[in-house]
N, C-alpha and C positions, 0 to 999 in steps of 0.2 A: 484528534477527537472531533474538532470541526468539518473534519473531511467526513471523515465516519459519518455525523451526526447528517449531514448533508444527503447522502447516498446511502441513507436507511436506518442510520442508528438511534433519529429520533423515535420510531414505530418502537426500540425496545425497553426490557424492563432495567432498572437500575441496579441490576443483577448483572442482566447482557452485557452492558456498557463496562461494567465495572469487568467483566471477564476479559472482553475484547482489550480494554489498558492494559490488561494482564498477560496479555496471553502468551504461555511458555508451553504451548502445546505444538506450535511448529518453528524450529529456530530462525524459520526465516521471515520471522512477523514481528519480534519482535527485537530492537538493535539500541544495544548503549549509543548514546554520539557526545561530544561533544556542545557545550553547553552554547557554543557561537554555530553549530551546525543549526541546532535546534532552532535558533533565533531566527535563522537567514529562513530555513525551511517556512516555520511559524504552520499557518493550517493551509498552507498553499496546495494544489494537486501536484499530480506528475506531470500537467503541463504549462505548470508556472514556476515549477522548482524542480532541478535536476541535482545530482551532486557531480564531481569531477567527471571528466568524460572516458575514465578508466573505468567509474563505479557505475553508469547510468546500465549496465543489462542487468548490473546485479540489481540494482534497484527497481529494475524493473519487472526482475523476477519476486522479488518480495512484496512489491506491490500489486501483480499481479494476484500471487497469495493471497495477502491480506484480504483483497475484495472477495476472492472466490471465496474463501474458507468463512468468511462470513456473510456470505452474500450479498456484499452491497453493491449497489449498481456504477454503471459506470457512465459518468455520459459523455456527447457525443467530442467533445474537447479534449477529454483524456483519452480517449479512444483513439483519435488521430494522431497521438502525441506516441501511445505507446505503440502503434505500427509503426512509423517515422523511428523511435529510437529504436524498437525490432530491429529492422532493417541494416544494421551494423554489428547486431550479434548472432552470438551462434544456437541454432536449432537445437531446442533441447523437449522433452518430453518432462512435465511434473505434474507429480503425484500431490493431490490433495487432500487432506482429511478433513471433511465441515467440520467447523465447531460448532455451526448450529443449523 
């Protein structure tokens, strides 16, 4: 939520916010973890926090989501983080739906 809040989520209403915690509208946005995942992550980016280097394209396909589908921005730190982890996975094509 800190990341969110950072890259746009303060401009919404307490409605938005509360939908985005929520969101089961695309499976790859929102993900149970473990309760020591959660801690190490904490409100870090994608380029302060990765997960095992088996899971980093999947996470960076979900992170990629997450931003798009609600349009938060991205800056220039994550941006270099997620071509860099690009660069070891495979080319794929996804499909978005906004949530807002």
């Amino acid at each position: 939520m800190a990341e969110a809040w950072d890259s746009g989520a303060s401009g919404w209403t307490a409605a938005e916010r509360q939908a985005y915690a929520n969101d089961l509208g695309d499976p790859r946005t929102l993900v149970a973890v473990t309760a020591r995942s959660n801690r190490q992550k904490a409100d870090k980016d994608i380029a302060e926090w990765l997960p095992r280097d088996d899971e980093a394209c999947d996470y960076l396909t979900r992170w990629t989501v997450a931003k798009t589908r609600w349009g938060l921005s991205i800056d220039t730190t994550e941006q270099t983080a997620m071509h860099r982890i690009s660069a070891s996975c495979t080319n794929e094509d996804l499909t978005i739906e906004l949530a807002r």
